[in-house]
N, C-alpha and C positions, 0 to 999 in steps of 0.2 A: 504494500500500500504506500502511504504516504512517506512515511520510515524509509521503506527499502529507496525510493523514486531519489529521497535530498540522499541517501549512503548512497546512491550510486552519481549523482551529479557532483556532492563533494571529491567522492573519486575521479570521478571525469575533472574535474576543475585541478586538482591534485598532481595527476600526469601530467597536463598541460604546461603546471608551472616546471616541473623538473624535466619534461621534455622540450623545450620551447621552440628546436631545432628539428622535428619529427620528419614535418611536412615540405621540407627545402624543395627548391624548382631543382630538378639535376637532369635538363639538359630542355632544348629545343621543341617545338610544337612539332609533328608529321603531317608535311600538306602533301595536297596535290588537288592537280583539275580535276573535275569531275565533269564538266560539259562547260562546251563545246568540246567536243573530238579533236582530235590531231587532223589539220588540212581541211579544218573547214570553211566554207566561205559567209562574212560576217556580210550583213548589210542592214542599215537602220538602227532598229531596237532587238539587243541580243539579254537574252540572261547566260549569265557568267556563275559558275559555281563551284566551289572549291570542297573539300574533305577538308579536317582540318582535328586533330586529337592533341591530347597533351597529358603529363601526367599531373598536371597540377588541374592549368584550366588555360582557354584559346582564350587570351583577349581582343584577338582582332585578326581580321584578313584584309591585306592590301593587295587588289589585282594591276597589273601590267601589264605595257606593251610595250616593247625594245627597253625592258627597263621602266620607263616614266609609266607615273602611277596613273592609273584611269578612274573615274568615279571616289568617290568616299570610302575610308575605312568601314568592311562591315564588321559588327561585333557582335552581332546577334546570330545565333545558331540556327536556322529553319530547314528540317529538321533536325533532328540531334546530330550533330557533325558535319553540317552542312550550311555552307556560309552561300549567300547566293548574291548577287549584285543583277541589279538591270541596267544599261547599260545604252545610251544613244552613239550610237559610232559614225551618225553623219558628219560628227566637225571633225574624221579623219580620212586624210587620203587615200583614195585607193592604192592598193602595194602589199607587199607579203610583211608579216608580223610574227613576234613569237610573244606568246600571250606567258605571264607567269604567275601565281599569286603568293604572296606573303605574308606567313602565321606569325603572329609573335603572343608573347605568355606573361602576365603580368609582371614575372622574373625582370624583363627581357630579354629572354632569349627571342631569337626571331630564325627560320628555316624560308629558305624560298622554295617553292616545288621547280620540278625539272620541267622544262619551258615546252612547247607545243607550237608548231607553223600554223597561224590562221591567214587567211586573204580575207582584205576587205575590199569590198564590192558591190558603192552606192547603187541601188536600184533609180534608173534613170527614170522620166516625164519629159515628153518630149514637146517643145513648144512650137509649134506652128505657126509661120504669122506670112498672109492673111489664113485665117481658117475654112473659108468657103472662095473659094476660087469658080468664077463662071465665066466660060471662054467658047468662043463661037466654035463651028468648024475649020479645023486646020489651024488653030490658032493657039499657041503657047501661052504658058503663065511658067512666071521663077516664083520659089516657097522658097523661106528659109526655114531651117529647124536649129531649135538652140537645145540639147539635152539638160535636163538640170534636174540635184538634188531633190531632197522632199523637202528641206529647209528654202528652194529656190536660187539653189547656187550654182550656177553653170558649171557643166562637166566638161572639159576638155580630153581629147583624144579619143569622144565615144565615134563608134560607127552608126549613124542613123541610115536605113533601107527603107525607101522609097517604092511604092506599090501604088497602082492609079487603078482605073476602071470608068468603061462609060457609060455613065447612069444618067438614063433620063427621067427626070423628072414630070 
């Protein structure tokens, strides 16, 4: 009952004091990615997700790309051992990447996992100007097309393909 519940918390409080050394961080968090895959191709809005254990406890994951950190420190686990970031990759240029994340442990210790090749790879909108063209017989019209971002920022070196038909109206 009551008795036994304060003998066993005195003892609990007891050890504590003559242990006070028990619980030491003795070594580095275990990350790694957990998704995206190796060689995947990012575009837009990606979730990023890292594994992430310790023998104490994770305080946080920092994901990367060539190094420089992307997004916010996560420090919340969703689910248990699993750190997840969402992630907008339009304000990067398309090009090959290697994605990395970074555990670290109240300690800190800090582990970075073993890096990953991702491609990023804006999904283009292609802009058309004029958008209705009406031209008699035998008769030409020039269209420009400007490719761009979902933020609206022009893409240079896309290949835009041109496709006509005569429709009448």
């Amino acid at each position: 009952g009551a008795e036994g519940l304060q003998y066993w918390n005195n003892a609990v409080a007891q050890w504590k004091t003559n242990h006070p050394n028990a619980l030491v961080d003795v070594g580095p968090p275990i990350v790694s990615l957990y998704a995206p895959s190796s060689s995947t191709t990012l575009g837009g809005a990606v979730t990023l997700t890292a594994t992430a254990v310790d023998d104490q406890d994770v305080a946080g994951v920092q994901f990367a790309l060539n190094g420089q950190n992307i997004g916010p420190e996560v420090r919340a686990e969703s689910p248990l051992t699993k750190f997840t970031l969402s992630w907008d990759s339009h304000g990067m240029p398309d090009g090959t990447y290697v994605l990395t994340a970074n555990a670290r442990d109240a300690a800190g210790n800090a582990k970075t996992s073993a890096g990953i090749p991702v491609t990023i790879l804006q999904v283009a909108a292609v802009e058309v100007s004029p958008s209705v063209v009406t031209v008699g017989v035998g008769a030409t019209a020039q269209l420009t097309a400007m490719p761009k971002d979902a933020g609206g920022n022009p893409l240079s070196g896309r290949a835009v393909t041109w496709a006509s038909s005569d429709v009448a109206v």
